[in-house]
N, CA, C and O atoms as a Maestro MAE file, in Angstrom:
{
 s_m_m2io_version
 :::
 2.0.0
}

f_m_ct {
 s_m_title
 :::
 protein
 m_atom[344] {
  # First column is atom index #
  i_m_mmod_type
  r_m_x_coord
  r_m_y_coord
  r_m_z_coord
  i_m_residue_number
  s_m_chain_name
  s_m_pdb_residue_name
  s_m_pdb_atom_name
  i_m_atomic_number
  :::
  1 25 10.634 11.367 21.595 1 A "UNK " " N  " 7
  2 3 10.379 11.341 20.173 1 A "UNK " " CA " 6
  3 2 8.886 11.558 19.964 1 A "UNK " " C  " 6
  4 15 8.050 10.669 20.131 1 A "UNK " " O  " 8
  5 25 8.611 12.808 19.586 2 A "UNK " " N  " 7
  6 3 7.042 12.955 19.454 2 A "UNK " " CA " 6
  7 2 6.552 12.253 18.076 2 A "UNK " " C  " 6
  8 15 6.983 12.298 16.924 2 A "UNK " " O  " 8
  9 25 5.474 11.593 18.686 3 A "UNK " " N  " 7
  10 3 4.701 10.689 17.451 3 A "UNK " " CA " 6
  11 2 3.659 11.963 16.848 3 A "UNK " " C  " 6
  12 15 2.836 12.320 17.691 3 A "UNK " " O  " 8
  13 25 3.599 12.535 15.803 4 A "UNK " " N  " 7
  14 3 3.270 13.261 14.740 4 A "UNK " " CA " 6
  15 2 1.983 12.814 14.218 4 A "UNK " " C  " 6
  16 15 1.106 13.678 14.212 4 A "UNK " " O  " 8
  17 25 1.609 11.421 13.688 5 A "UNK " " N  " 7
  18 3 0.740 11.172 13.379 5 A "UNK " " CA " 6
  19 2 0.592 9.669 13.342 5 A "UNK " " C  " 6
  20 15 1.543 8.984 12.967 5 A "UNK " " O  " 8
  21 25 -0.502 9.144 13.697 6 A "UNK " " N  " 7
  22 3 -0.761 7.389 13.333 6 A "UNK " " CA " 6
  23 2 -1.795 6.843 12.705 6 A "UNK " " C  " 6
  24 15 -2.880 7.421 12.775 6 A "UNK " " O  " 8
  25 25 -1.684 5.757 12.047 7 A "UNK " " N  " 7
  26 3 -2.467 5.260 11.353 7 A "UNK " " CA " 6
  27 2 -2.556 4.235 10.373 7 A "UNK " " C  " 6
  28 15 -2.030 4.539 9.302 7 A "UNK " " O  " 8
  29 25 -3.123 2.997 10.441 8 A "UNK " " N  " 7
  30 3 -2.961 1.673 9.948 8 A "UNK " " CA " 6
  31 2 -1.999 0.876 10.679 8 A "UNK " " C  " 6
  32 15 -1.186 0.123 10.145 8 A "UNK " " O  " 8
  33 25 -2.118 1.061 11.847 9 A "UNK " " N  " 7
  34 3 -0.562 0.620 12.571 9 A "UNK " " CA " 6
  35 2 0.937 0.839 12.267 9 A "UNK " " C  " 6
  36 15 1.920 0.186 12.617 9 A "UNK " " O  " 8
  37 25 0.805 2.096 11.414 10 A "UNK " " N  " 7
  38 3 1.791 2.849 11.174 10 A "UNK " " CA " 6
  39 2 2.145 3.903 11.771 10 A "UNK " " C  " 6
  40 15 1.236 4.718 11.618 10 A "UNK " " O  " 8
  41 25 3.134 4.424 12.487 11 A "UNK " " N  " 7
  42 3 3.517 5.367 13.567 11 A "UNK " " CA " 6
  43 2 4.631 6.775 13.078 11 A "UNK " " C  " 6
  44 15 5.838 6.531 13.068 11 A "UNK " " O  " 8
  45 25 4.327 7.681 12.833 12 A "UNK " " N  " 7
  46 3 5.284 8.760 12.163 12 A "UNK " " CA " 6
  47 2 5.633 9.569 13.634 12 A "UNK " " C  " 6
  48 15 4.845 9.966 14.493 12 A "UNK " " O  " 8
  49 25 7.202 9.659 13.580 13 A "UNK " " N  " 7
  50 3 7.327 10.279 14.332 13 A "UNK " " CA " 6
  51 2 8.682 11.533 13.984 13 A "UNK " " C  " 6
  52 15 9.184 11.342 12.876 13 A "UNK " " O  " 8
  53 25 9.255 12.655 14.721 14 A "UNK " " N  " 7
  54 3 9.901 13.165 14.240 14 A "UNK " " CA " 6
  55 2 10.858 13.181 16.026 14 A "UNK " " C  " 6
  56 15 10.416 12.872 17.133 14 A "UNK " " O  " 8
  57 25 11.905 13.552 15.723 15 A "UNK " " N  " 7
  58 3 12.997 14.072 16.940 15 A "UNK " " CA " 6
  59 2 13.122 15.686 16.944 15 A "UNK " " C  " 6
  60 15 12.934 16.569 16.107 15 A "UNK " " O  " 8
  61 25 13.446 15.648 18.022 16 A "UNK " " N  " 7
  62 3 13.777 16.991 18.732 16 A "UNK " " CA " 6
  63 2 15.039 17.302 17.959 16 A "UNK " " C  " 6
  64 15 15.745 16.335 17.674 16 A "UNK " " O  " 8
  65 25 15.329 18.194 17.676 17 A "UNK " " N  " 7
  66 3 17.580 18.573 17.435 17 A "UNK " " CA " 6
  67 2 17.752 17.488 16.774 17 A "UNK " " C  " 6
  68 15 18.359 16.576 17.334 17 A "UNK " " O  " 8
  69 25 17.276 17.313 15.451 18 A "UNK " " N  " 7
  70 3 17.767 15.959 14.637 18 A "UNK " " CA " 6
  71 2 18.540 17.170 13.432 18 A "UNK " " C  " 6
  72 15 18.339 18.376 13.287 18 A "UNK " " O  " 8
  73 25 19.648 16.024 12.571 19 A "UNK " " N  " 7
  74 3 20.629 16.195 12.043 19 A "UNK " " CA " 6
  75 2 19.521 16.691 10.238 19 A "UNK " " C  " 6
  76 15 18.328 16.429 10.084 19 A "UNK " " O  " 8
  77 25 20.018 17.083 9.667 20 A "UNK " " N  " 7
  78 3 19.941 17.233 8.087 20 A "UNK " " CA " 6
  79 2 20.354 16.173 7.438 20 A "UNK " " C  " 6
  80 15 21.416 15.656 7.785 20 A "UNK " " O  " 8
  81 25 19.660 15.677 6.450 21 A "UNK " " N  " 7
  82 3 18.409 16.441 5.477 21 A "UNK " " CA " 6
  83 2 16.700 16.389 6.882 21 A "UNK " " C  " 6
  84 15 16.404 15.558 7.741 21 A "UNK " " O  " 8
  85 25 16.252 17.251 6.594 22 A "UNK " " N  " 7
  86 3 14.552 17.463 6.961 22 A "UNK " " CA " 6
  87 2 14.082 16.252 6.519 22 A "UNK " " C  " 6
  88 15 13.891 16.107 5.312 22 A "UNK " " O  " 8
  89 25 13.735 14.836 7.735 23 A "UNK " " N  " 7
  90 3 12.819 13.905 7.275 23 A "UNK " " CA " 6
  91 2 12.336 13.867 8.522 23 A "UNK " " C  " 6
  92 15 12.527 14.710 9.399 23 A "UNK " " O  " 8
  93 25 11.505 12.560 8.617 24 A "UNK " " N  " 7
  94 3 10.119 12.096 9.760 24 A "UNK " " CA " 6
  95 2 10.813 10.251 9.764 24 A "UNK " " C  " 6
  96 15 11.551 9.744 8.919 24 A "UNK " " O  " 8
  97 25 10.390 9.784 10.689 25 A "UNK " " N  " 7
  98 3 10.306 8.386 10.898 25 A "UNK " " CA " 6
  99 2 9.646 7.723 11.058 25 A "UNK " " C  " 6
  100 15 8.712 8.054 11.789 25 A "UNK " " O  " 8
  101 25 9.668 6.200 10.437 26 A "UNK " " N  " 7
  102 3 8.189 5.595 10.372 26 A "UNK " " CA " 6
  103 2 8.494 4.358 11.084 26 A "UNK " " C  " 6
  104 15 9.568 3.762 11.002 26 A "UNK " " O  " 8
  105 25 7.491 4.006 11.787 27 A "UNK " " N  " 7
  106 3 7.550 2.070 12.438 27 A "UNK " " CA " 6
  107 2 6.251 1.587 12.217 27 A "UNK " " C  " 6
  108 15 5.161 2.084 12.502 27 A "UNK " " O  " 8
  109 25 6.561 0.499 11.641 28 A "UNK " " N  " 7
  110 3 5.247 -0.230 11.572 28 A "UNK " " CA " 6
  111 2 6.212 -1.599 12.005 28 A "UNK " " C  " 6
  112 15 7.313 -1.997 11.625 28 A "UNK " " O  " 8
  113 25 5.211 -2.097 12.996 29 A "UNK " " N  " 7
  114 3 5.905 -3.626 13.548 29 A "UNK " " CA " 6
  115 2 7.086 -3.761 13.772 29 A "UNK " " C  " 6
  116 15 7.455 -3.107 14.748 29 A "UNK " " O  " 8
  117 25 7.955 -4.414 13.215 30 A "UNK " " N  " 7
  118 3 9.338 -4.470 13.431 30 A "UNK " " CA " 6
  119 2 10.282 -3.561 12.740 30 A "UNK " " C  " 6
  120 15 11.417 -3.178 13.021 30 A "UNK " " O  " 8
  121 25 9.371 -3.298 11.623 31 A "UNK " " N  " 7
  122 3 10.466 -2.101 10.254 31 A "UNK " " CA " 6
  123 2 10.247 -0.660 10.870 31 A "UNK " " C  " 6
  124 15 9.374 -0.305 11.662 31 A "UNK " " O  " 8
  125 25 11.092 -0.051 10.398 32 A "UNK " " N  " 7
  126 3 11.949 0.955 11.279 32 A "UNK " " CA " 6
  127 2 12.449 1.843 9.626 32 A "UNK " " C  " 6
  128 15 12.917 1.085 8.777 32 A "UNK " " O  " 8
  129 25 12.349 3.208 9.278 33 A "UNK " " N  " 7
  130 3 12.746 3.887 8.344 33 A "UNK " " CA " 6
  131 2 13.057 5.164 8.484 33 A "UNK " " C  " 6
  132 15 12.687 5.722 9.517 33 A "UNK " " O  " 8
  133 25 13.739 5.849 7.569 34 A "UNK " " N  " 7
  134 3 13.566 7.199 8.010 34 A "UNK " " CA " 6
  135 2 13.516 7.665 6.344 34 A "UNK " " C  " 6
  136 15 14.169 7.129 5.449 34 A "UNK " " O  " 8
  137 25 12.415 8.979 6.167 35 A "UNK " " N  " 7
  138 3 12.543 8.947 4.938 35 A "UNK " " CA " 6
  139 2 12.351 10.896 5.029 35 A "UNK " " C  " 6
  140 15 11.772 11.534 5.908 35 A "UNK " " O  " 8
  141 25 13.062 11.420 3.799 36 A "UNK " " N  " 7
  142 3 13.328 12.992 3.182 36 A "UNK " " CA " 6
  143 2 12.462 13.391 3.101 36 A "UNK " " C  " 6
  144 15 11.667 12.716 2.447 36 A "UNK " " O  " 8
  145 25 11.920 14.778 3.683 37 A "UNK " " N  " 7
  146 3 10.940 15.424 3.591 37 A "UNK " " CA " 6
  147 2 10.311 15.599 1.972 37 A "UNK " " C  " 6
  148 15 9.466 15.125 1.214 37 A "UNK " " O  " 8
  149 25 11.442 16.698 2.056 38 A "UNK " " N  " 7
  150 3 11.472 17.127 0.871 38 A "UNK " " CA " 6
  151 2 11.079 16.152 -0.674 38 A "UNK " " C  " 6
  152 15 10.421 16.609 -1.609 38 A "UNK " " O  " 8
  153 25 11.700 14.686 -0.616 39 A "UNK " " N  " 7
  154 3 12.003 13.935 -2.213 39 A "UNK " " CA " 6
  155 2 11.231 12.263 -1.816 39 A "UNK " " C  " 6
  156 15 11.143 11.193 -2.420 39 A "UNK " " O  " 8
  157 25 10.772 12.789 -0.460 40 A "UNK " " N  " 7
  158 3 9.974 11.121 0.123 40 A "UNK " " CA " 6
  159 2 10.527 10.478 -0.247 40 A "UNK " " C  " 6
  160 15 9.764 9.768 -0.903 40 A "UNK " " O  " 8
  161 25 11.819 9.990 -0.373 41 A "UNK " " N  " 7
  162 3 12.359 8.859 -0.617 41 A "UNK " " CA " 6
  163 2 13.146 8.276 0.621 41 A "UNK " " C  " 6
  164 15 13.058 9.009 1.607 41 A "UNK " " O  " 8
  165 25 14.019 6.939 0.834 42 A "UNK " " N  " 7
  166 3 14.069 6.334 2.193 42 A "UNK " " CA " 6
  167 2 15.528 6.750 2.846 42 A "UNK " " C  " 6
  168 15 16.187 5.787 2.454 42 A "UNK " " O  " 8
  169 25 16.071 7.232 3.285 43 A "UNK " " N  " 7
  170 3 17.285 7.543 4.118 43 A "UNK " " CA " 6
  171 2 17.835 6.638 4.233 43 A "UNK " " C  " 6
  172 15 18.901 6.483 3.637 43 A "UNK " " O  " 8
  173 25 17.248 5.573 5.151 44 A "UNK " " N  " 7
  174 3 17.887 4.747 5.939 44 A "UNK " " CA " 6
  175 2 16.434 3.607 6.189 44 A "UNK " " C  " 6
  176 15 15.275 4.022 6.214 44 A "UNK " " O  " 8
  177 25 16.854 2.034 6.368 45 A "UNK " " N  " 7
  178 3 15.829 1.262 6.504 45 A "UNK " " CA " 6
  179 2 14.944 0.822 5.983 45 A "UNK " " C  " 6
  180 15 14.864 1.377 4.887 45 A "UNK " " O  " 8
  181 25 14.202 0.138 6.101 46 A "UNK " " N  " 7
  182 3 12.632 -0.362 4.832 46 A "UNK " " CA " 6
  183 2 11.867 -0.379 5.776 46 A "UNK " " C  " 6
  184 15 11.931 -0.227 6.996 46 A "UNK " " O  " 8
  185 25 10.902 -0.649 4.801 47 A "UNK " " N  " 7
  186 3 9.287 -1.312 5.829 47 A "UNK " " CA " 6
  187 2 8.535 -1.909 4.176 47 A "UNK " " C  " 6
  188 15 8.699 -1.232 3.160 47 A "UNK " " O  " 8
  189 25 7.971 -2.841 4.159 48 A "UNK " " N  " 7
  190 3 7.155 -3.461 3.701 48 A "UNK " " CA " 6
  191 2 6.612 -2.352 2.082 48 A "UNK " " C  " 6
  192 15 6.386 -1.150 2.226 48 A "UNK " " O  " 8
  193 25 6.507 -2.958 0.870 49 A "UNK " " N  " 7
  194 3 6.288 -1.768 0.119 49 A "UNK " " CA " 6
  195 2 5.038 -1.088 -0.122 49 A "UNK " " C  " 6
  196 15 4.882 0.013 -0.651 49 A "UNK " " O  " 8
  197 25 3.774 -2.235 0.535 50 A "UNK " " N  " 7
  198 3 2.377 -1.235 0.938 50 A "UNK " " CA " 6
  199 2 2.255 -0.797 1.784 50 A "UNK " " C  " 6
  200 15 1.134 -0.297 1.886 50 A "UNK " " O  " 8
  201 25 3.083 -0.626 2.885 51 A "UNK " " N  " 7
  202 3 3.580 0.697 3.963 51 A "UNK " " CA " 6
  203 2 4.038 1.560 3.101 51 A "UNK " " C  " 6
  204 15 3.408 2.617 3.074 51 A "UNK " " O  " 8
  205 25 4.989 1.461 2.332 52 A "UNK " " N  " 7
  206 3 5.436 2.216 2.127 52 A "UNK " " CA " 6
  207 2 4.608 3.140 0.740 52 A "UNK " " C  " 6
  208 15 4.562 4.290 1.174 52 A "UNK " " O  " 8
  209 25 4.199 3.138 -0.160 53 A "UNK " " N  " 7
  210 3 2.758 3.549 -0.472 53 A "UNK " " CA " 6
  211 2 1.896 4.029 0.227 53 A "UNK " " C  " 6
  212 15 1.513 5.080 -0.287 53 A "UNK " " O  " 8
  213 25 1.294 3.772 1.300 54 A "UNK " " N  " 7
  214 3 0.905 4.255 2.487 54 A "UNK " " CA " 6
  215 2 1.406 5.408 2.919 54 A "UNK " " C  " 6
  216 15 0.811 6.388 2.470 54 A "UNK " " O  " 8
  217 25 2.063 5.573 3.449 55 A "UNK " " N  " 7
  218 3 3.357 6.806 3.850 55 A "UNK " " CA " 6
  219 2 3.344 7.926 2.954 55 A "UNK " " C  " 6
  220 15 2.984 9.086 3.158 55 A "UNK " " O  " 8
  221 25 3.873 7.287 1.764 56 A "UNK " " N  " 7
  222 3 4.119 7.950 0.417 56 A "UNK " " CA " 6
  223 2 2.657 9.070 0.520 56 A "UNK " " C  " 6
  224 15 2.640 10.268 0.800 56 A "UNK " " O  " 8
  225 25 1.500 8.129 0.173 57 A "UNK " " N  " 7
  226 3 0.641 8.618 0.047 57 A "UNK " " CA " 6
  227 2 0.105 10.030 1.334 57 A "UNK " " C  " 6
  228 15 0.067 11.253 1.203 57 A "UNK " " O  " 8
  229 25 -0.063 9.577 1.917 58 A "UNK " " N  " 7
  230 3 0.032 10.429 3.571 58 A "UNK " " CA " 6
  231 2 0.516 11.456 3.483 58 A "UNK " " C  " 6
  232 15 -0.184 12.469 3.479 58 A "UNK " " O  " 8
  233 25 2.128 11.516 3.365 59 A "UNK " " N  " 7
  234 3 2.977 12.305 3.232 59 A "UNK " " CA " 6
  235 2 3.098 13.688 1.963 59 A "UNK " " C  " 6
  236 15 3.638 14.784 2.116 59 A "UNK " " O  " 8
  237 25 2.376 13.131 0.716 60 A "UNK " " N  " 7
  238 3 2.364 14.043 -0.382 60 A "UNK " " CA " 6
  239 2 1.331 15.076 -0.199 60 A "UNK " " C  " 6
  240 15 1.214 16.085 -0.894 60 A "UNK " " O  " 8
  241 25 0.555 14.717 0.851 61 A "UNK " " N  " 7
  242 3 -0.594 15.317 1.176 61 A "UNK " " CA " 6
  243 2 -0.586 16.210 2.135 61 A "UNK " " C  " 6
  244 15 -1.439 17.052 2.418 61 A "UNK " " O  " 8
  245 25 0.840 15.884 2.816 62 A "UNK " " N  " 7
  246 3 0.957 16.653 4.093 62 A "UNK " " CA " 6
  247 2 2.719 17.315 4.364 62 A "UNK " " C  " 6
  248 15 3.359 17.537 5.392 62 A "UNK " " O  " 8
  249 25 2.950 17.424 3.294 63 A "UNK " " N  " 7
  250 3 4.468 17.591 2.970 63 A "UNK " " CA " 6
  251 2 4.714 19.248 3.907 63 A "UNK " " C  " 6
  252 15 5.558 19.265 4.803 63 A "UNK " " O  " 8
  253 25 3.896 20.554 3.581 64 A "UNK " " N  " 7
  254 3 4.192 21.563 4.481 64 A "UNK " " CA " 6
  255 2 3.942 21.715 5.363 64 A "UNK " " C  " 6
  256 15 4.198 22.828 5.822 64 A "UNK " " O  " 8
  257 25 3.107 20.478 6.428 65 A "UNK " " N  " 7
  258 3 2.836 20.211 7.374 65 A "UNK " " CA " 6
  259 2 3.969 19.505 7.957 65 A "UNK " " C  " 6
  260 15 4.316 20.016 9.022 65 A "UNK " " O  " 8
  261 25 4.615 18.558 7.624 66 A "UNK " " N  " 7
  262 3 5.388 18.206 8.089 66 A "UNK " " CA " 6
  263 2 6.864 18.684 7.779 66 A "UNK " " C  " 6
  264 15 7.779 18.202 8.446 66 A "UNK " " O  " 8
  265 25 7.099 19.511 6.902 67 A "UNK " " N  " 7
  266 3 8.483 20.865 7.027 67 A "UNK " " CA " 6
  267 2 7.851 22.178 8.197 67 A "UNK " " C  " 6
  268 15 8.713 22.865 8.744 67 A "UNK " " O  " 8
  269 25 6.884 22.361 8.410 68 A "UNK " " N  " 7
  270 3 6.672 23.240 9.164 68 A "UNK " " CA " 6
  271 2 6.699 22.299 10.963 68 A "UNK " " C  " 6
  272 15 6.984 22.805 12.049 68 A "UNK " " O  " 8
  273 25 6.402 21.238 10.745 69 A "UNK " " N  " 7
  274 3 6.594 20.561 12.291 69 A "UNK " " CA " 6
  275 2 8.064 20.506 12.139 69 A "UNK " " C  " 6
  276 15 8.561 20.815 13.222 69 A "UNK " " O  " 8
  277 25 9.089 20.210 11.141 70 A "UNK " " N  " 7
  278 3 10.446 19.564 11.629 70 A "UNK " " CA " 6
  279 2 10.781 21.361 11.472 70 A "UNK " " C  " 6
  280 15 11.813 21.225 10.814 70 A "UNK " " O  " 8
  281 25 10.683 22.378 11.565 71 A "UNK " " N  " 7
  282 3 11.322 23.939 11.237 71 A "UNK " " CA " 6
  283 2 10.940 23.753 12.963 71 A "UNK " " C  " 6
  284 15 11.772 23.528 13.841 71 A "UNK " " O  " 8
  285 25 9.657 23.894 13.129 72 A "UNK " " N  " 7
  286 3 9.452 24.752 14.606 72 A "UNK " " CA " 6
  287 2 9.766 23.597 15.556 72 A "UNK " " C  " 6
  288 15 9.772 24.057 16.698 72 A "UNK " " O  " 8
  289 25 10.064 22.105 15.558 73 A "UNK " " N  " 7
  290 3 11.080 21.303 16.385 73 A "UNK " " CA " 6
  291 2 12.400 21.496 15.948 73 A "UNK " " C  " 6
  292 15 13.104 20.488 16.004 73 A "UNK " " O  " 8
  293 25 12.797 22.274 15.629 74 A "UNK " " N  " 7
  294 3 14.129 22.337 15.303 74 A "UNK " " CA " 6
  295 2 14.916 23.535 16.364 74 A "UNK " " C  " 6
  296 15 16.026 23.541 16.897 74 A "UNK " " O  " 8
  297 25 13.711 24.563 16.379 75 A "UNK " " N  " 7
  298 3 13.759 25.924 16.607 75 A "UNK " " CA " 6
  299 2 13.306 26.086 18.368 75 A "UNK " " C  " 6
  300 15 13.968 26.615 19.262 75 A "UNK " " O  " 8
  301 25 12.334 25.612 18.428 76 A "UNK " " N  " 7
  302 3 11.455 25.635 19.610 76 A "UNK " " CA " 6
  303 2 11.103 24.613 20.612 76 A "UNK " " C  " 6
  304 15 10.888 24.714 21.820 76 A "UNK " " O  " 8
  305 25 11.096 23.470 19.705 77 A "UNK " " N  " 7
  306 3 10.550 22.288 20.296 77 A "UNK " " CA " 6
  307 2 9.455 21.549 20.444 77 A "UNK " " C  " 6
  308 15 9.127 20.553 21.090 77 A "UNK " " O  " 8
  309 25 8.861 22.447 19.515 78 A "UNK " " N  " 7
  310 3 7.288 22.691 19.997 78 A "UNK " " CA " 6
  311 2 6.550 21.872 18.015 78 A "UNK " " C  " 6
  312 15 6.848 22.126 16.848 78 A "UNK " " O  " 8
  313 25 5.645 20.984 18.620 79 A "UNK " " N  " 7
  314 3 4.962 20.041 17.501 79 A "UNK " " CA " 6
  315 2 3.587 19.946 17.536 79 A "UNK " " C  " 6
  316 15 2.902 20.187 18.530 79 A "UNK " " O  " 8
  317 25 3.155 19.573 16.388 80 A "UNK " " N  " 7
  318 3 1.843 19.467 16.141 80 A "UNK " " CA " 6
  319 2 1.316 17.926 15.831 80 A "UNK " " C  " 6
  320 15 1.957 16.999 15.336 80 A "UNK " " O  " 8
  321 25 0.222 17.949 16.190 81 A "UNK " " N  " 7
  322 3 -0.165 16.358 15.333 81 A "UNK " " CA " 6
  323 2 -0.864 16.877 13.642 81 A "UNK " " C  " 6
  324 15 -1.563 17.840 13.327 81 A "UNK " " O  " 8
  325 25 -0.447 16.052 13.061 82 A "UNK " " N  " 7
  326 3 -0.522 15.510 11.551 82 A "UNK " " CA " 6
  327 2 -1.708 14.802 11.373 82 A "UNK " " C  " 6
  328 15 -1.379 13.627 11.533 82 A "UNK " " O  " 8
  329 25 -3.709 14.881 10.971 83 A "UNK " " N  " 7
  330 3 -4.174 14.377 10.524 83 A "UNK " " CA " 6
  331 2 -3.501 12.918 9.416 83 A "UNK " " C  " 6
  332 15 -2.781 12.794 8.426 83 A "UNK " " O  " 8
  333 25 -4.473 11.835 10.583 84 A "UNK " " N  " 7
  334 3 -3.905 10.494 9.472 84 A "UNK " " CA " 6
  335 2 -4.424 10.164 8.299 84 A "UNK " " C  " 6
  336 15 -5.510 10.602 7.919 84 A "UNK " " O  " 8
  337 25 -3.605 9.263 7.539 85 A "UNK " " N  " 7
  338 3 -4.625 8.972 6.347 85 A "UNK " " CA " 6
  339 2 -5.643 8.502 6.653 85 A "UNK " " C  " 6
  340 15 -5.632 7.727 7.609 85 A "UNK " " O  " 8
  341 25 -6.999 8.804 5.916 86 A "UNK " " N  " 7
  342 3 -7.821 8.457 6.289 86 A "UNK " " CA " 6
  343 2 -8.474 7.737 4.916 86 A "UNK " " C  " 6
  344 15 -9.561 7.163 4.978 86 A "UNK " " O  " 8
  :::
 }
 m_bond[343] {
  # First column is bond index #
  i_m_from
  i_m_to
  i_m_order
  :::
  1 1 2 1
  2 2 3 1
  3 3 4 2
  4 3 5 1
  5 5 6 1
  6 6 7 1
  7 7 8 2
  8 7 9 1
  9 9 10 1
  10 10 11 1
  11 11 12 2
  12 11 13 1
  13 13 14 1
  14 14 15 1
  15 15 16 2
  16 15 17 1
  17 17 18 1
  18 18 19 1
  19 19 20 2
  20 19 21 1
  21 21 22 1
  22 22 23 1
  23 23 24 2
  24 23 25 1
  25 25 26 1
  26 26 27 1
  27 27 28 2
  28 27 29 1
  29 29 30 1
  30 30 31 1
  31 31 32 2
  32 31 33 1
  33 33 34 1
  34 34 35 1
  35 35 36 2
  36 35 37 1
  37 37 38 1
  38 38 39 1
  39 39 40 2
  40 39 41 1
  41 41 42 1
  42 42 43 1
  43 43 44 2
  44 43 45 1
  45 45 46 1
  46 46 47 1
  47 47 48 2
  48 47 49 1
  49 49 50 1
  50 50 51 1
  51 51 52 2
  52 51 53 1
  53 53 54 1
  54 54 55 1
  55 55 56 2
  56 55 57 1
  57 57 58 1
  58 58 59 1
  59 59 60 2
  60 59 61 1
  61 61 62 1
  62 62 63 1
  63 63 64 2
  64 63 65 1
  65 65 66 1
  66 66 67 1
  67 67 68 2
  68 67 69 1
  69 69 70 1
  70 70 71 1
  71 71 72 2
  72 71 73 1
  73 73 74 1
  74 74 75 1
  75 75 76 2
  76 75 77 1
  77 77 78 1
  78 78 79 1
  79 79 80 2
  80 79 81 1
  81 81 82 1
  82 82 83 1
  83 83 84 2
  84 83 85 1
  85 85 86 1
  86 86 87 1
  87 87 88 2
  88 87 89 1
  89 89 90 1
  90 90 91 1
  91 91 92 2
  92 91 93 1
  93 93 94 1
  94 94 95 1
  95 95 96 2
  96 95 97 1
  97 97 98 1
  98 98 99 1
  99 99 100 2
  100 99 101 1
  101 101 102 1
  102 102 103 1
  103 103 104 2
  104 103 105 1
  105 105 106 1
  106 106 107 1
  107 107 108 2
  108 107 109 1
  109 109 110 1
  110 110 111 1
  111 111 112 2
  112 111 113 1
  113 113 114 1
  114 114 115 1
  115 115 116 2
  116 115 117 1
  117 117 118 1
  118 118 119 1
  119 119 120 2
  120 119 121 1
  121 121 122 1
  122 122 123 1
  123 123 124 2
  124 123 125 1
  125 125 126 1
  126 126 127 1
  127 127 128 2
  128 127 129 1
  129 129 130 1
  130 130 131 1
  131 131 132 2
  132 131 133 1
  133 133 134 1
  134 134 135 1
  135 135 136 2
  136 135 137 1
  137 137 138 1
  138 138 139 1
  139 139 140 2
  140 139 141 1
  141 141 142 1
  142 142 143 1
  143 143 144 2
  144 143 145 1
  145 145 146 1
  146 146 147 1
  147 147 148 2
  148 147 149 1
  149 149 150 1
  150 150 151 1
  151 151 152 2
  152 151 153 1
  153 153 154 1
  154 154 155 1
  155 155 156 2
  156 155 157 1
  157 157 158 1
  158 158 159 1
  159 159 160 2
  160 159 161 1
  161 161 162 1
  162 162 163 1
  163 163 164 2
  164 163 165 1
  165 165 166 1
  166 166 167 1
  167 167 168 2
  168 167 169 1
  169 169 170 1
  170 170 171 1
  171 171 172 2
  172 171 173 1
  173 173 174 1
  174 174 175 1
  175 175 176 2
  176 175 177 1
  177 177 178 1
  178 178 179 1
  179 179 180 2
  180 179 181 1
  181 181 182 1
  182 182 183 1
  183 183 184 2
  184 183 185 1
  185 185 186 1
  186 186 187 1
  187 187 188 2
  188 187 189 1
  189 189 190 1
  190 190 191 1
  191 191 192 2
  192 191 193 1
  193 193 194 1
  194 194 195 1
  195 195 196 2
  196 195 197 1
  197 197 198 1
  198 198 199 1
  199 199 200 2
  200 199 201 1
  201 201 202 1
  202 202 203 1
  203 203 204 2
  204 203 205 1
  205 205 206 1
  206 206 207 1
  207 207 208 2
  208 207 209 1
  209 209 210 1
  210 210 211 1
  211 211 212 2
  212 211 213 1
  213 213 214 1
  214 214 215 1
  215 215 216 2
  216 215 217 1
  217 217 218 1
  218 218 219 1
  219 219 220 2
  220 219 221 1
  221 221 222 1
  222 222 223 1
  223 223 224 2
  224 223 225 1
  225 225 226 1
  226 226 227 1
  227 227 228 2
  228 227 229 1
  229 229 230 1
  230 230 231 1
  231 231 232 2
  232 231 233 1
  233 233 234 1
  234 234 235 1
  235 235 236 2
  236 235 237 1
  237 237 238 1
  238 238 239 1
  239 239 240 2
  240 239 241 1
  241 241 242 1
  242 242 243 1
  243 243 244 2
  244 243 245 1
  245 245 246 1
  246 246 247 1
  247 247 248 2
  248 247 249 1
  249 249 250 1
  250 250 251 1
  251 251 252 2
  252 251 253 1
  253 253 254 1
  254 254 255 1
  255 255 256 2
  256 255 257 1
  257 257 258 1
  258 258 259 1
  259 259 260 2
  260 259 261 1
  261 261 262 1
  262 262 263 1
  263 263 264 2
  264 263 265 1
  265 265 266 1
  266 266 267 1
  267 267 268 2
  268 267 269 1
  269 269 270 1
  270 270 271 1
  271 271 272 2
  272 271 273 1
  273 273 274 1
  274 274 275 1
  275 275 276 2
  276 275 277 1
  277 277 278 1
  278 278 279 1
  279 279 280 2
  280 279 281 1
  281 281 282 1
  282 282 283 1
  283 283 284 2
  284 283 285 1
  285 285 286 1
  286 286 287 1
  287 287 288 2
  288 287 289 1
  289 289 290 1
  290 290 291 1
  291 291 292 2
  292 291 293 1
  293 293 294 1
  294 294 295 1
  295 295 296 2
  296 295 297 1
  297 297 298 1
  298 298 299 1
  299 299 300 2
  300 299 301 1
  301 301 302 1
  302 302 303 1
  303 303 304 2
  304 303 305 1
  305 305 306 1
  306 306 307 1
  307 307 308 2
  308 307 309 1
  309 309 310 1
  310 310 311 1
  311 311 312 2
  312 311 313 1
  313 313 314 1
  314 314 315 1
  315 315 316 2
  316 315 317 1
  317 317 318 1
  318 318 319 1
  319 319 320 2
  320 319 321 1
  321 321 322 1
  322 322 323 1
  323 323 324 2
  324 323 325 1
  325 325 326 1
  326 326 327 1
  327 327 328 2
  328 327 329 1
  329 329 330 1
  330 330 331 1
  331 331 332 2
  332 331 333 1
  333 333 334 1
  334 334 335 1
  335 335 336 2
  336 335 337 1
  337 337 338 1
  338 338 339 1
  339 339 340 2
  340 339 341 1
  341 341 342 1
  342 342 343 1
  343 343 344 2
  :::
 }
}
């Protein structure tokens, strides 16, 4: 499971040959999520809701960055790292 990007002790990661809809996965500590590329909203799981703001935030910023990592792991296998929030 390549980790994509980290930051605040928050961990984004994406899978190899993962199923539809196009999302990324997040762990921070014990919470565990998976959330839609496309509509950032949560799939499956929680995490804390200033993680999740966090993320949110991260993510709006880096949305064709991270459809272009889950296209060419989909295709190839092949990933990039994701500048963290900073």
């Amino acid at each position: 499971m390549p980790e994509i990007s980290r930051f605040l002790g928050i961990q984004i990661f994406m899978y190899f040959n993962e199923h539809n809809p196009p999302h990324f996965h997040v762990e921070y500590n014990e919470y565990k999520v998976s959330i839609h590329i496309d509509t950032l909203g949560i799939l499956e799981g929680k995490v804390p809701s200033k993680v999740m703001g966090l993320v949110v935030e991260w993510a709006e910023d880096h949305q064709d960055e991270l459809m272009k990592n889950w296209k060419s792991l989909q295709s190839t296998g092949e990933y990039f790292k994701i500048t963290p929030l900073v």
